[in-house]
Residue, then its C-alpha position, 0 to 999 in steps of 0.5 A: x316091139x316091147x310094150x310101150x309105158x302109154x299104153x301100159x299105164x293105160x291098161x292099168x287104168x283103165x283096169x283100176x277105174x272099174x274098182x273106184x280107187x281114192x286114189x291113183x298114184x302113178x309115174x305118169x306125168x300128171x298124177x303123184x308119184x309112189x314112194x320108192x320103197x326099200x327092202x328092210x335092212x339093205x341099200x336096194x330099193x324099187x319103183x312101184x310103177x302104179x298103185x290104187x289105193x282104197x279105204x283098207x289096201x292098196x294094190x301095186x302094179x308093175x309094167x314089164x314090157x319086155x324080158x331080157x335074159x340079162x335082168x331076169x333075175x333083178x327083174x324076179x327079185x322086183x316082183x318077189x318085193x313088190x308081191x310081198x309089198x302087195x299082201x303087206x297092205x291088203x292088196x294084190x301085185x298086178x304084173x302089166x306086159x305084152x301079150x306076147x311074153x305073158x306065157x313066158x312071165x306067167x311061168x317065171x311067177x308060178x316057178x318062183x311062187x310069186x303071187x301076181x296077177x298079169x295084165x297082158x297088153x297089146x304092144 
């Protein structure tokens, strides 16, 4: 069973709170939306799932709950971006997954180089 958008978003959560935001933005039902974002010079654009947002950064998380072979290479390209997005605003990228594939997404960000760190989630 992947992981489930509750209890991904409540480990982000739970996990942000410790650091005393300004402010939460997630697509949850009861907090404001992020913005998509566009990658500059092209029609692609991404969802940033969650982002905590304090008085000089902001860091951006994203919810994996599962690996299929058939995205994985959009799947990178979204990582790569938001990573980038990340650093641009002084943050960190947080990858959210379940625990039964963090070995898995650990090996795939440290052989495309992409800076994140993973919060593994029981399913």
């Amino acid at each position: 069973m992947a992981l489930s958008s509750a209890k991904a978003y409540k480990a982000i959560f739970q996990f942000v709170e410790k650091r005393s935001p300004k402010e939460i933005l997630a697509r949850k039902q009861g907090y404001q939306k992020p913005d998509k974002v566009q990658v500059k010079g092209s029609q692609r654009s991404y969802d940033v799932d969650a982002m905590a947002i304090y008085d000089d950064s902001a860091d951006v998380f994203a919810i994996e709950p599962d690996l299929k072979k058939t995205t994985i290479t959009e799947r990178i390209g979204r990582w790569i971006f938001l990573s980038i997005l990340a650093r641009e605003r002084k943050g960190k990228f947080y990858l959210v997954t379940d625990e039964k594939i963090k070995e898995k997404v650990q090996e795939l960000l440290d052989s495309k180089q992409i800076r994140a760190e993973v919060i593994a989630v029981k399913a």
